[in-house]
C-alpha positions, 0 to 999 in steps of 0.5 A, a space after each residue: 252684229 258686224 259680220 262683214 258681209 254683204 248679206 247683212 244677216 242681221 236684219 233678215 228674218 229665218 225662214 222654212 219657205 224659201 225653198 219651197 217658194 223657189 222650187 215653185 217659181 224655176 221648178 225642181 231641176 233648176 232650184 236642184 241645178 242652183 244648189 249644185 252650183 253654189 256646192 260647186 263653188 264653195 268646193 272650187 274656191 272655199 274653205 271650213 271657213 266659207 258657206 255657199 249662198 244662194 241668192 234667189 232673186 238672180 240664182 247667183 251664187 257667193 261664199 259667206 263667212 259661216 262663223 257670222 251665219 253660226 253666230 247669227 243662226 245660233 247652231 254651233 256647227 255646219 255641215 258640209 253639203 249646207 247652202 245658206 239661202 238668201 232673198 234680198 227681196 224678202 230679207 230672209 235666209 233658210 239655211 238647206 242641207 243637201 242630201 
C-alpha cells in the first residue's frame, strides 16, 4: 500500500494496548494532556482530510492522511475526536476516540 506517509501504516500491527501501555508509562494527565494536543492540532491546522497521531515514543503530535489510515484499518468513516496512535517502536497503531 502506498499512502505517502511517514508512518508507514503498512508494515504495523493493530493494537488495543497502546493506550493503556501509555497512560501507565506518563499517567493519566499527561497521556490525557498528549490527546488534547494532537486534537488542538488537527483543529488549528487540519481538515476532513487529516487524522491527528500521536506519537508515542516522543508524545509528538503530526496529521496523517485518514483515507490511508481508513484504507489500511478497513472502517469506512472517522470520526471527529479520533487520534491514531502510533509506536515506531512497537510498529503498532490503535486508533482512540476521545470522548
Amino acid at each position: 500500500m502506498n499512502n505517502n506517509s511517514p508512518f508507514n501504516l503498512d508494515q504495523c500491527s493493530l493494537s488495543n494496548d497502546l493506550w493503556t501501555d501509555f497512560i501507565n508509562k506518563i499517567g493519566f494527565i499527561k497521556a490525557n494532556l498528549a490527546v488534547r494536543q494532537s486534537l488542538d492540532l488537527q483543529r488549528m491546522q487540519g481538515s476532513n482530510a487529516t487524522l491527528p497521531v500521536l506519537i508515542l515514543e516522543t508524545c509528538g503530535t503530526a496529521l496523517v492522511n485518514s483515507q490511508a489510515v481508513k484504507n489500511y484499518i478497513g472502517i469506512s468513516y472517522l470520526d471527529q475526536g479520533m487520534v491514531l496512535i502510533f509506536s515506531s517502536k512497537l510498529k503498532a497503531i490503535q486508533l482512540l476516540r476521545d470522548n
